[in-house]
C-alpha positions in Angstrom: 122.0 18.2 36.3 126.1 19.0 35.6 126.5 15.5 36.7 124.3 13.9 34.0 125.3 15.4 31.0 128.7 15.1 32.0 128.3 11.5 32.3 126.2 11.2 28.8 129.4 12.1 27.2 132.0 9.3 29.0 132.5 6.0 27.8 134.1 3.3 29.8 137.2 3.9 29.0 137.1 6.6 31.0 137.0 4.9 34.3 139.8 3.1 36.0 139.9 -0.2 34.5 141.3 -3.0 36.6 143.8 -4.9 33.8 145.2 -7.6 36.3 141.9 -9.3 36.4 142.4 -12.9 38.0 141.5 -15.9 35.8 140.5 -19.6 36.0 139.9 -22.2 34.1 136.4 -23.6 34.4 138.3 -27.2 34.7 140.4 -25.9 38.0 139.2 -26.7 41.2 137.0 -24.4 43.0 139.4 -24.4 45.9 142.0 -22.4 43.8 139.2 -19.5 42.9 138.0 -19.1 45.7 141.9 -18.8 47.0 142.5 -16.5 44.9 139.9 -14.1 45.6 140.7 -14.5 49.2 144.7 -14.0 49.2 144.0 -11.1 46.5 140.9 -9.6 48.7 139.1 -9.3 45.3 135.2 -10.3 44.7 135.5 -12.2 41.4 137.6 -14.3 39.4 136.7 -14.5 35.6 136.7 -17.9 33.5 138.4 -17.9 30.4 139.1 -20.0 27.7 141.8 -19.0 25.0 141.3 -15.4 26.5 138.0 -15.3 26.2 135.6 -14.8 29.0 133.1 -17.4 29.7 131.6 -17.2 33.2 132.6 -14.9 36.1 132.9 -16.9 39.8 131.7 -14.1 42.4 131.1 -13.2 46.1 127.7 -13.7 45.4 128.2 -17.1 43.7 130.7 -18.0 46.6 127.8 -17.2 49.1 124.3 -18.9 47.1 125.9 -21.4 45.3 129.1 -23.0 47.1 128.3 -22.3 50.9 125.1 -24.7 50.5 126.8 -27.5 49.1 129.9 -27.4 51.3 127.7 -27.5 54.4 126.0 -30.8 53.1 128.7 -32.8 51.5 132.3 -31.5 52.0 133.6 -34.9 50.5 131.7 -33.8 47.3 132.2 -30.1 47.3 135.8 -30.9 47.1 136.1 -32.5 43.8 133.9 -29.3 42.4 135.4 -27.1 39.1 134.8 -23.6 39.4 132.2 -24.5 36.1 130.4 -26.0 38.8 129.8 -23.0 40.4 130.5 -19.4 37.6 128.0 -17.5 36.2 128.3 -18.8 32.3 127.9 -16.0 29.9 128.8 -12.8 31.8 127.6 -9.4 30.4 130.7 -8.0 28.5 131.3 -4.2 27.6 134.1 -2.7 25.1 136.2 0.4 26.4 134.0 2.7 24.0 130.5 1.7 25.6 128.6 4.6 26.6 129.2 5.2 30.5 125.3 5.3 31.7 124.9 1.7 29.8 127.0 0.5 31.8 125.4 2.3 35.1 122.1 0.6 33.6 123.0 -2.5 32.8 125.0 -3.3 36.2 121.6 -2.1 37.8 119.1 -3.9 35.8 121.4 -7.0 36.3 122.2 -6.3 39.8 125.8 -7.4 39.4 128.7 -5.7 40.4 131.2 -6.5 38.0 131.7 -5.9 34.6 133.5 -7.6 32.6 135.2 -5.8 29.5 136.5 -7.1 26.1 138.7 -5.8 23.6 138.0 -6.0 19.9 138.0 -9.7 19.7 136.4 -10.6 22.5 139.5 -10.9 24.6 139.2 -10.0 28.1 140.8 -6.3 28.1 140.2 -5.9 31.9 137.1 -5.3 35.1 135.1 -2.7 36.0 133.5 -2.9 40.1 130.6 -1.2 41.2 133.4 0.7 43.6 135.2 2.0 40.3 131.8 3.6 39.2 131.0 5.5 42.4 134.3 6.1 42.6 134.3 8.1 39.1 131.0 9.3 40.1 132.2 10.9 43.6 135.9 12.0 41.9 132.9 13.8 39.1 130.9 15.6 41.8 134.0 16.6 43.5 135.6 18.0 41.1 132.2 19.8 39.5 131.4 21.0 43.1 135.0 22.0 45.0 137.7 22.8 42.4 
C-alpha cells in the first residue's frame, strides 16, 4: 500500500531518463538501425524529423516486421528505409506526466519504451520498461530495508 501512494505522487521526471537516445532518419537504410541498436545493445532507435519524434524502430519491429521479409527476398529487404519498418506515431509523455500513466499506458499498449518530449515536442529523452522496475524495486528497497 506505501508503494502506491508513493508512486501516485511521482511524475516521470522522476525516473532515470535515458538522454542519448539513438535516432534515424525514416529515409536511412534499415541496415544502419538495426546496427545501431546492435553495436549500442539497445532495443529501439527513434525516428525523427527536425527533432521531433515520428515512429520508434524496436526489438519487436526487428523481430515481426523485418525478420519475415529478409527471409523471403534479401535482394529487396536491402534497399528497405527504416519507414519501411517503425512504428509511425509513437506514444509520447512530457517529464511532468503522472508516473502510474505511464505504468498504464506502457501496459495497455504493451510496449516497452516510452518515448518523452519536451515542451515542443522535441524528443527530451527514453524511458524502458527496465527503468520502471528499476525505480519500482530501488522504491520497495528503500521503503522496506533503509
Amino acid at each position: 500500500m506505501d508503494l502506491v501512494k508513493n508512486m501516485s505522487n511521482k511524475i516521470v521526471s522522476d525516473l532515470y531518463i535515458s538522454q542519448e537516445v539513438e535516432t534515424c532518419d525514416k529515409s536511412d537504410p534499415i541496415l544502419l538501425a538495426i546496427e545501431k541498436m546492435v553495436l549500442k545493445n539497445i532495443g529501439c532507435i527513434v525516428i525523427v524529423e527536425n527533432k521531433i519524434p515520428i515512429g520508434i524502430f524496436t526489438e519487436r519491429d526487428l523481430l515481426n516486421k523485418v525478420t519475415p521479409d529478409a527471409v523471403i527476398n534479401q535482394s529487396i529487404f536491402r534497399n528497405m528505409t527504416v519507414e519501411n519498418y517503425m512504428t509511425p506515431n509513437p506514444v509520447c509523455a512530457k517529464p511532468n506526466t503522472p508516473f502510474l500513466k505511464i505504468m498504464s499506458a506502457m501496459r495497455l499498449g504493451r510496449f516497452r519504451h516510452l518515448v518523452i518530449t519536451d515542451e515542443n515536442g522535441q524528443l527530451a529523452g527514453i524511458i524502458s520498461i527496465k527503468d520502471v522496475l528499476n525505480y519500482i524495486t530501488d522504491s520497495v528497497y528503500e521503503d522496506h530495508y533503509l
